[in-house]
C-alpha positions as CSV (number, residue, x, y, z in Angstrom):
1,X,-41.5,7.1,8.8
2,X,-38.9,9.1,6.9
3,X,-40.8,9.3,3.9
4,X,-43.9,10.5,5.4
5,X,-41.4,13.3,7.0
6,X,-40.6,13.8,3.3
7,X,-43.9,13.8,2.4
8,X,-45.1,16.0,5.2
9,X,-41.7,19.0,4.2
10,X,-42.5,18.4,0.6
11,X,-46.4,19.8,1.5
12,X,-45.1,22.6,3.4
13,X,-42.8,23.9,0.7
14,X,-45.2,23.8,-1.8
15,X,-47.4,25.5,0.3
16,X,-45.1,28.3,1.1
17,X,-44.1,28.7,-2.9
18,X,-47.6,29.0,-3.9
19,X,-48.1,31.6,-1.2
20,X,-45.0,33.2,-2.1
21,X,-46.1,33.7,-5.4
22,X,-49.3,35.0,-4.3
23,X,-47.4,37.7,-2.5
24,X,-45.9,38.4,-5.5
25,X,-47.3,41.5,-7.5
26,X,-47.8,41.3,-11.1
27,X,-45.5,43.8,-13.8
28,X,-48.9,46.2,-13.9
29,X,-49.3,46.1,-10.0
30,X,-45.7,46.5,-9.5
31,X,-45.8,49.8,-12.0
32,X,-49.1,51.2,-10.4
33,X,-47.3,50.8,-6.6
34,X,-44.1,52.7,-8.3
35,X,-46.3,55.3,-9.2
36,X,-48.1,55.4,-6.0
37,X,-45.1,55.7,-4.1
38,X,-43.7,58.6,-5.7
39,X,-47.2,60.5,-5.0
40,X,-46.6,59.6,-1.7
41,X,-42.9,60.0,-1.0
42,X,-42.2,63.4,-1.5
43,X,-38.7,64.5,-2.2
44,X,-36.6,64.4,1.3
45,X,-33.8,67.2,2.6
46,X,-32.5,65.1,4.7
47,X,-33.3,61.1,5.9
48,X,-32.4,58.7,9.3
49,X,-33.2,55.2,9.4
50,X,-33.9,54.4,13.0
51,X,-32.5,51.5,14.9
52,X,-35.6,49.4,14.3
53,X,-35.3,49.4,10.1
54,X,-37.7,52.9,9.7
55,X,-36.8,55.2,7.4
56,X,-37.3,58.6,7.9
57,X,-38.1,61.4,5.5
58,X,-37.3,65.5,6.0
59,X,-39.6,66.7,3.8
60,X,-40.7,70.8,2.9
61,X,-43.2,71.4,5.1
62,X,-45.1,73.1,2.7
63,X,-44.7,70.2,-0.1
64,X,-45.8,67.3,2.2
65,X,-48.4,64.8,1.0
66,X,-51.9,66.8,3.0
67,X,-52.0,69.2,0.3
68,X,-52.2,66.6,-2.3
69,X,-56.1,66.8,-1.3
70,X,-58.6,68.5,-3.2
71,X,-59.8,70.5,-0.4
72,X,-56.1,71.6,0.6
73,X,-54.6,73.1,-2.6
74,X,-54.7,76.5,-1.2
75,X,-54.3,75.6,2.6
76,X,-51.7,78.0,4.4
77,X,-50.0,75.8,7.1
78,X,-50.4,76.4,10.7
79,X,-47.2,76.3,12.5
80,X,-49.2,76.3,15.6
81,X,-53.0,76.8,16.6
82,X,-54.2,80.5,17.6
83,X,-56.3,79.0,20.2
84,X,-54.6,76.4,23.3
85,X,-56.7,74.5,25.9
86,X,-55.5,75.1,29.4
87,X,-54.0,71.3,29.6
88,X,-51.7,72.1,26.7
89,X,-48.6,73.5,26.7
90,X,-47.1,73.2,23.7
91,X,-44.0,72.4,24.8
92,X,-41.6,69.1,23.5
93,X,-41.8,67.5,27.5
94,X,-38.3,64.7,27.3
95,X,-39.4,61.3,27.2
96,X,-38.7,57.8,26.1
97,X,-41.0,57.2,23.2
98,X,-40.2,57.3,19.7
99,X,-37.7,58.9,17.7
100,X,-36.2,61.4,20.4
101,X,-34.8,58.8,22.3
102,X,-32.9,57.8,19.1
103,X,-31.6,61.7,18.9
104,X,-33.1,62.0,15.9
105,X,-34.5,65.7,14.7
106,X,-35.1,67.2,10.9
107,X,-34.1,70.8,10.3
108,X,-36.2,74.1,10.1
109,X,-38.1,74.5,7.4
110,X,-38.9,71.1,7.7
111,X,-41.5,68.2,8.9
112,X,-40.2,64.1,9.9
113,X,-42.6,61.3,8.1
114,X,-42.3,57.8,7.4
115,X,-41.1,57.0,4.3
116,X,-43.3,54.6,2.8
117,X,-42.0,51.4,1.0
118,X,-42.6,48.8,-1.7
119,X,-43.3,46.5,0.9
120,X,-45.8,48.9,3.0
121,X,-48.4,48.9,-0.2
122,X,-47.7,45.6,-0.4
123,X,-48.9,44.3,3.0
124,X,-52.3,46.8,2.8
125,X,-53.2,45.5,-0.7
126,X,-53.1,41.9,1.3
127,X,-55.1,43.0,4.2
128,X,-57.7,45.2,1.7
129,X,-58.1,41.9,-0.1
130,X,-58.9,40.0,3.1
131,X,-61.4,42.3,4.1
132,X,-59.4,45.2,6.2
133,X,-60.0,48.5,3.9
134,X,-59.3,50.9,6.6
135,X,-60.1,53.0,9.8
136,X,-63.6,52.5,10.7
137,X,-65.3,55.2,13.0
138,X,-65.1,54.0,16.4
139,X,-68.5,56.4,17.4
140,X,-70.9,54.4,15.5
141,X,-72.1,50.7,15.8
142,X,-71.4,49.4,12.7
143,X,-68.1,47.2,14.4
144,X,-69.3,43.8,14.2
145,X,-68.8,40.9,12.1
146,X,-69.4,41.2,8.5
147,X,-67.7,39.4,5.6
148,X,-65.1,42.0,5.6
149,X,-63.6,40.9,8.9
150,X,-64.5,41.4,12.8
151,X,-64.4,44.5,14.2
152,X,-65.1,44.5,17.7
153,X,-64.6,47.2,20.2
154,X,-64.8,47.5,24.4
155,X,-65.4,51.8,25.2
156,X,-66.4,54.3,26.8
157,X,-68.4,57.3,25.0
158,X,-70.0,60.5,25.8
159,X,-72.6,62.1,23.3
160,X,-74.5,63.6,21.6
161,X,-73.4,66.9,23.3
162,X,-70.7,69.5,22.1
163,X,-67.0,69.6,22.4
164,X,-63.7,71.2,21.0
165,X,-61.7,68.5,22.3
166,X,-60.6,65.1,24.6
167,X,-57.0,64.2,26.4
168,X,-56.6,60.8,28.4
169,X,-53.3,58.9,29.4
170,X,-53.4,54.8,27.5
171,X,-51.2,52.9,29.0
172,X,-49.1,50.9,26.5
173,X,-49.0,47.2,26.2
174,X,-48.3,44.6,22.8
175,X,-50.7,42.5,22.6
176,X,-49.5,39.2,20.7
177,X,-51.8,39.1,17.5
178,X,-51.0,37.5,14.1
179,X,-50.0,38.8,10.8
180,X,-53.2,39.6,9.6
181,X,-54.7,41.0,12.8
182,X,-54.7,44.2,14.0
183,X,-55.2,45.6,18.2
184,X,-55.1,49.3,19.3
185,X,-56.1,51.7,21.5
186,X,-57.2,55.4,21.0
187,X,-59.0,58.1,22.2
188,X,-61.7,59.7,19.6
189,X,-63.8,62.1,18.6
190,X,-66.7,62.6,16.2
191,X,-69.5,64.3,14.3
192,X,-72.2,65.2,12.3
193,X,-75.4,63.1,10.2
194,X,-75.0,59.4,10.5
195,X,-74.5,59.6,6.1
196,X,-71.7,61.7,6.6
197,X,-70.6,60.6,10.1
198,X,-66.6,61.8,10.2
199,X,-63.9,61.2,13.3
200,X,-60.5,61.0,14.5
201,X,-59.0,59.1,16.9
202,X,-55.2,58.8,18.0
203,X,-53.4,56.8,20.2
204,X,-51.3,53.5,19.8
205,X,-51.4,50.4,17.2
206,X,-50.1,46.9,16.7
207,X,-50.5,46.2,12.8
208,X,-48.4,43.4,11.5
209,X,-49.2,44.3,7.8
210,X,-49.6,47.7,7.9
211,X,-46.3,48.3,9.6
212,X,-43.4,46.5,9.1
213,X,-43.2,43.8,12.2
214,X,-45.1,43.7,15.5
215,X,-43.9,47.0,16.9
216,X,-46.3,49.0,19.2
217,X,-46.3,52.5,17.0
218,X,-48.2,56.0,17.4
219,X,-51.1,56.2,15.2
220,X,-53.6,58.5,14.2
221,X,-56.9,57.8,11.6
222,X,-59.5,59.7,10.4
223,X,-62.6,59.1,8.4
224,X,-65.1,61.2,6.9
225,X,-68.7,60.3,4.8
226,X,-68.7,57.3,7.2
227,X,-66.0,54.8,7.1
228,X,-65.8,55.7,2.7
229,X,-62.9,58.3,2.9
230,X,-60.1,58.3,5.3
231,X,-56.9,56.5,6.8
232,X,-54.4,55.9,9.2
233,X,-51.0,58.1,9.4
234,X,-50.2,60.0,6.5
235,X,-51.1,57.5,4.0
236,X,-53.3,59.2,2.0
237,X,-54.1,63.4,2.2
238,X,-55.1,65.1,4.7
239,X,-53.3,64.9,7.9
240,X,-50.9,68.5,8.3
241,X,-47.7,67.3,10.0
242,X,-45.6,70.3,11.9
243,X,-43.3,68.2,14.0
244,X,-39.8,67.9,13.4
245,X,-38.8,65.5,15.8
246,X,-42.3,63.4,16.2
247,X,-43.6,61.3,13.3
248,X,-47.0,59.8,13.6
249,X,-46.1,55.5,13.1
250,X,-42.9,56.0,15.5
251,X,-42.4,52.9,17.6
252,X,-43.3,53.8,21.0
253,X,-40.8,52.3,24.1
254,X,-40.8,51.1,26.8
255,X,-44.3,48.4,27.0
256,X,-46.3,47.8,30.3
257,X,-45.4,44.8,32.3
258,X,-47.7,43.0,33.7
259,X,-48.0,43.4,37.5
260,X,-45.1,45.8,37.0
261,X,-44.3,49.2,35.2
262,X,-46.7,51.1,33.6
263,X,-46.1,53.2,31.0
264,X,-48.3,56.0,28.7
265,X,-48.9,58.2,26.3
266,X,-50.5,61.7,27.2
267,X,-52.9,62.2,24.2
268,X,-54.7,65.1,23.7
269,X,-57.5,66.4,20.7
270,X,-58.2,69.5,20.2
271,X,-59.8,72.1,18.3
272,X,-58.3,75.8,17.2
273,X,-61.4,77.3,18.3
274,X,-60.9,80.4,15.9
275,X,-59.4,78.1,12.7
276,X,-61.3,75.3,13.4
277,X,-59.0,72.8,12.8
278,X,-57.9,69.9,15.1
279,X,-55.0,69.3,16.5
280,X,-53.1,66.4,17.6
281,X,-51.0,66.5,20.6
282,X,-48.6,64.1,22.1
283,X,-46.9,65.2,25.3
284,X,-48.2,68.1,25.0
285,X,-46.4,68.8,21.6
286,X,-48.1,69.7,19.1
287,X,-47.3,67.0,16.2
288,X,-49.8,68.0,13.2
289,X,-54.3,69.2,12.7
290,X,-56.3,68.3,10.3
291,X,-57.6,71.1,8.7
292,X,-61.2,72.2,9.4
293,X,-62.2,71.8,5.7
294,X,-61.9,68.4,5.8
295,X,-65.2,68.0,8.1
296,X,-67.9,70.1,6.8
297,X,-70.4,68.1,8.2
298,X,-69.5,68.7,11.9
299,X,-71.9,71.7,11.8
300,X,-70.8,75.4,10.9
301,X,-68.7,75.7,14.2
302,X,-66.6,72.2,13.4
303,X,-67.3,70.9,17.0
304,X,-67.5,67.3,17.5
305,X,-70.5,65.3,19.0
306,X,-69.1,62.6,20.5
307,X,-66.1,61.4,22.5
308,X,-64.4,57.9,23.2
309,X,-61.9,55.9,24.9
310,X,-60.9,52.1,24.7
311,X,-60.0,49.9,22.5
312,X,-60.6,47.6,19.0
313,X,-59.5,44.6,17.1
314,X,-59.9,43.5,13.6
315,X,-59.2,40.0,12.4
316,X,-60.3,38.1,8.9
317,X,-63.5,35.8,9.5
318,X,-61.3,33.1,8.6
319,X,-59.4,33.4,12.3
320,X,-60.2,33.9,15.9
321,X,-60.7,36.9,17.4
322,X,-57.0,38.3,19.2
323,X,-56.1,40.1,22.0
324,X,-57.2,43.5,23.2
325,X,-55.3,45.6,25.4
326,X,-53.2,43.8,27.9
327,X,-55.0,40.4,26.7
328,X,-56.6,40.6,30.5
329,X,-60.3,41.6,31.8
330,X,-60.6,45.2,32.7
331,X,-61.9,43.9,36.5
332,X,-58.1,43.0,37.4
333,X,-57.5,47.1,37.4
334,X,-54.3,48.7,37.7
335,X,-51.2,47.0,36.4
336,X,-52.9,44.5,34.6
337,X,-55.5,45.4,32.5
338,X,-55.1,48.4,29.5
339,X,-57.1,51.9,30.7
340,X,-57.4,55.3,29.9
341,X,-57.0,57.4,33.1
342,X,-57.0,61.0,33.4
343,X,-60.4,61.0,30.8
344,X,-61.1,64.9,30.4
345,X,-63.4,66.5,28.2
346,X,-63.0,70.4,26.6
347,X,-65.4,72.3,26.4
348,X,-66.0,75.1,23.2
349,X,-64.5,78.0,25.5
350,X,-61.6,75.5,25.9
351,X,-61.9,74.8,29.6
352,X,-60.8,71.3,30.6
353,X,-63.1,69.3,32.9
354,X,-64.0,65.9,34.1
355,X,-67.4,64.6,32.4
356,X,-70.0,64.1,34.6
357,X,-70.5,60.7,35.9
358,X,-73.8,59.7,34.5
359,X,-73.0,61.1,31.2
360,X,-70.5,58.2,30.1
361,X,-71.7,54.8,28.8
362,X,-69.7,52.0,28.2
363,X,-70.3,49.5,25.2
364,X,-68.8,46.3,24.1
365,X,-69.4,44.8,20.6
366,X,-68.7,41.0,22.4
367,X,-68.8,41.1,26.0
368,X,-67.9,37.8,25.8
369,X,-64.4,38.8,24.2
370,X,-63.8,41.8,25.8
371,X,-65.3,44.3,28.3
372,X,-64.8,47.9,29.5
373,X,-65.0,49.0,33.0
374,X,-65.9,53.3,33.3
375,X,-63.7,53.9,36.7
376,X,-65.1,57.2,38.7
377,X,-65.1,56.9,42.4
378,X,-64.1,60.5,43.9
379,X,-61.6,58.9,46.7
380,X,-60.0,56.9,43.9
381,X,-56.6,58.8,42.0
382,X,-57.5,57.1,38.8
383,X,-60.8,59.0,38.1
384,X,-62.3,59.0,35.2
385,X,-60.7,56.3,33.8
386,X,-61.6,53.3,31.9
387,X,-60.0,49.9,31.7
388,X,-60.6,47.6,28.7
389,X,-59.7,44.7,26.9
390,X,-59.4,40.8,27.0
391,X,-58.6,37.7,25.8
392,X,-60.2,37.3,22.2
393,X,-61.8,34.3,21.1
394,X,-58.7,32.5,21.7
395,X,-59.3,32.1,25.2
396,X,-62.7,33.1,25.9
């Protein structure tokens, strides 16, 4: 018996070395990430490291990574939109999420990002090899299973029509995925020919590999010329940060209990209706827009076309399907299941309303994974909400 036990370690180990020397990059990969990291870590004023292992960059808000992008070499920054919805105030409400609770705040002048490591390029070459090359728009069909991976979605969506922005409230949960899987919520938006399809969405992410642990975090994505061009957080050009307080990527505290507590994040998308860029806002501060040049094919005026809410999963072919949302069905409700209450649509004078019943439809990729539940009855407080999520193809 011992020396089967032997045996069995003596497996194991060599298992673990050959992976771990998989995981190793070569002496030409190791110089290409060096090089890649100093386009991408521009020089900081100042830097925090936050209690969870983060570091945190204070970087010239007019040398940050966006205007690395073709179409931003003569950008002028925006310090704030000329144009503000009703719903948004543009005010830094208190709260307990991310890097405020932690005191920490980057001087004028200045914008806070994530300071990207070795080990960050590392983890999304891994998941790019296994299939995961990036944010896919959540407005089109095309999640499914493919040898890239499975991307499956539960939502709610409105379109086509015409709008200059979305807002909802997700409630936060953290989903127990593995290393290679991925489980978010957002709200969206999105536009133009299905060749040059382009969106945003925002809201919050569990991403093993792209992140460094299983920390819920802010996120935003964006894609353009369908899913070709684009990325999450500030990983590539194009995303203008202004916040000095709130990065996109924070770790976001405290979770939803089940049965218990809930807790959200107040999201809003927007459009400057007389720039024509798009602005992301998190508790009703303003934290960064993507210019308007970067969407060309949402039509001369830059609205969008389509709006969503819910939730998607990615996980390699060679594993099951994880958890979305709270892991529960939508049908338990409140407390329970993950939703996004408070659904609003605005309009391209900027007036905020709630979308008309029959105009949202909900879809599910695998019903039998996960479903999505379009809440609207008038003598109900949650209106316009939908609740989403479920169990995977662990349990299912």
């Amino acid at each position: 018996m011992a020396s089967f036990n032997h045996f069995v370690l003596l497996i194991l180990l060599t298992i673990t070395l050959i992976l771990w020397a998989e995981a190793i990059p070569s002496k030409e990969e190791k110089k290409e990430m060096e090089r890649q990291l100093k386009a991408i870590n521009k020089p900081a004023i100042k830097s925090f490291k936050s209690e969870h292992g983060d570091i945190f960059d204070c970087i010239d808000i007019h040398k940050q990574l966006a205007f690395d992008h073709h179409l931003l070499k003569n950008h002028s920054v925006q310090l704030k939109p000329t144009t503000v919805p009703e719903c948004i105030t543009g005010n830094n409400t208190s709260g307990r999420f991310g890097l405020q609770q932690e005191g920490i705040s980057c001087p004028d002048g200045t914008v806070i990002v994530k300071r990207t490591t070795m080990q960050d390029l590392m983890h999304a070459q891994r998941l790019k090899s296994m299939g995961f090359d990036g944010p896919r728009p959540f407005l089109t069909e095309r999640n499914n299973t493919d040898l890239n991976g499975k991307f499956y979605f539960a939502k709610a969506d409105i379109g086509p029509a015409s709008f200059s922005g979305v807002k909802g409230n997700i409630n936060l949960w953290k989903p127990k995925i593995l290393q290679d899987q991925v489980s978010l919520a957002f709200i969206s938006v999105g536009g133009g020919p299905k060749e040059k399809f382009a969106s945003i969405s925002i809201g919050w992410m569990v991403n093993p590999s792209l992140y460094y642990g299983d920390y819920v975090r802010l996120y935003a994505s964006w894609t353009i010329h369908g899913s070709q061009t684009g990325c999450y957080d500030m990983s590539c050009p194009g995303f203008v940060q202004v916040s000095k307080t709130t990065p996109i990527s924070a770790i976001l505290q405290p979770i939803s209990i089940y049965d218990g507590p809930q807790y959200e994040l107040r999201l809003s998308l927007y459009q400057d209706r007389v720039k024509g860029d798009w602005w992301f806002a998190f508790k009703d501060e303003n934290i960064g827009y993507w210019p308007a040049s970067l969407f060309k094919s949402w039509r001369e005026s830059n609205n969008a076309n389509y709006a969503s809410w819910g939730g998607q999963v990615y996980s390699p072919v060679t594993e099951k399907a994880p958890v979305m949302g709270s892991g529960h069905w939508p049908i338990e409700g409140l407390k329970k299941a993950a939703y996004v209450s408070g659904i609003k649509i605005i309009d391209r004078s900027g007036t905020v309303f709630d979308p008309e019943v029959g105009s949202v439809k909900v879809h599910e990729s695998r019903p039998n994974f996960y479903k999505a539940i379009y809440v609207h009855q008038d003598d109900e407080p949650w209106l316009r909400a939908v609740y989403f999520g479920g169990p995977g193809e662990i349990k299912a």
